[in-house]
C-alpha positions in Angstrom: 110.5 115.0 111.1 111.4 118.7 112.2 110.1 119.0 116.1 109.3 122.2 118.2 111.9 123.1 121.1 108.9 120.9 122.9 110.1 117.7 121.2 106.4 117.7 119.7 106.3 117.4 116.0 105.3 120.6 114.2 102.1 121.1 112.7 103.5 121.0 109.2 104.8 117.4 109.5 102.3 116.1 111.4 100.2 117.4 108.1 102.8 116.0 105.7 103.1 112.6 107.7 98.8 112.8 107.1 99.0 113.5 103.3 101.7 111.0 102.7 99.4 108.4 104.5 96.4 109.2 102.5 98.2 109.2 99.0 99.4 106.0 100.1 96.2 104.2 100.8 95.8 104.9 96.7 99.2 103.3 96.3 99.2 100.1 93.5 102.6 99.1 95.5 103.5 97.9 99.4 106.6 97.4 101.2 106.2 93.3 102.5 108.4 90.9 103.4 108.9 87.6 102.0 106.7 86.0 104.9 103.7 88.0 103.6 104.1 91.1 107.0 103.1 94.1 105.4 105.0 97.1 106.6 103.1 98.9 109.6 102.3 103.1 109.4 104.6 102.7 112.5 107.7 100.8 111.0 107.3 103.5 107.7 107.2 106.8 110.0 110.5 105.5 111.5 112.0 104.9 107.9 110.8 108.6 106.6 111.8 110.4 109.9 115.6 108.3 109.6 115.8 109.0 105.7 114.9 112.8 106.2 117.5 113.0 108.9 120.2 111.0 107.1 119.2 113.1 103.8 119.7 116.6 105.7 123.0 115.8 107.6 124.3 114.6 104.2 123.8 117.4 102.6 125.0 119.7 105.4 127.9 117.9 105.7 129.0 117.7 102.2 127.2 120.2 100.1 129.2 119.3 97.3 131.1 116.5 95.8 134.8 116.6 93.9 134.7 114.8 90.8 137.6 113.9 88.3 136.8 115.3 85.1 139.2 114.0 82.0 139.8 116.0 79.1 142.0 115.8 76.2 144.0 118.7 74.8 144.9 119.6 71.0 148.0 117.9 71.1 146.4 114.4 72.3 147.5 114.5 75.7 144.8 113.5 79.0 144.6 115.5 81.7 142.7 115.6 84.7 140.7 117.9 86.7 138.6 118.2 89.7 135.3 119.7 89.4 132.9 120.5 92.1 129.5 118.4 92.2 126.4 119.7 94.2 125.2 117.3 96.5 122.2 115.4 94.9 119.1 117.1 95.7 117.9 116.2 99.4 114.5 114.8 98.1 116.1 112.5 96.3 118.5 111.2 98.8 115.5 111.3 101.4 114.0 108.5 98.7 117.3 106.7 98.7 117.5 106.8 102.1 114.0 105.0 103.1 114.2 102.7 100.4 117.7 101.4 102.0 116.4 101.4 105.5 112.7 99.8 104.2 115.1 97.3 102.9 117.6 96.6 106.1 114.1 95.5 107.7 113.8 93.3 105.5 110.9 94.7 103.5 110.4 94.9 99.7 107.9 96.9 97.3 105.6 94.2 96.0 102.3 94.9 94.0 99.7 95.2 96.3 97.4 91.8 96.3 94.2 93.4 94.0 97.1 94.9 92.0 98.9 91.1 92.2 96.1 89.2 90.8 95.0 91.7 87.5 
């Protein structure tokens, strides 16, 4: 979550952070653990402020990727290439990101318990 020079989250994420709560309440899925402890609004702030971090210093730090890329000529014979990759987009690593660190906590997305028992 971006903050101000203040350490205070900005407005804007603070409203994002809201928005993302309130689309969740809607949500047909939860992130639980095997024992039945569903996530807290605490525990998944912590997630979505790590994954955003880890999703913006990846892509910073490696805005693109080489890639082998094999081709075959006329003649028959292989050769390889490198190729340049862009990063995968930030949104999606951001995803990638809280879904691993949901998971190092030991949490899972489960059907929620009305959604369970249709």
């Amino acid at each position: 979550m971006r903050t101000r020079e203040s350490g205070r989250p900005s407005t804007k994420a603070v409203l994002a952070c809201a928005l993302a709560l309130l689309l969740g309440a809607c949500a047909t899925e939860q992130w639980a653990k095997d024992s039945g402890e569903i996530a807290t609004r605490e525990i998944i702030s912590e997630c979505s402020q790590q994954a955003w971090s880890r999703a913006r210093y990846a892509q910073m730090s490696n805005p693109s990727v080489p890639v082998q890329v094999l081709q075959q000529d006329k003649a028959g014979r292989a050769t390889a290439t490198y190729d340049s990759v862009r990063f995968p987009q930030s949104d999606v690593q951001e995803q990638n990101f809280f879904n691993l660190c949901m998971r190092e906590k030991g949490y899972d997305l489960v059907p929620t318990k009305s959604e369970a028992r249709r």
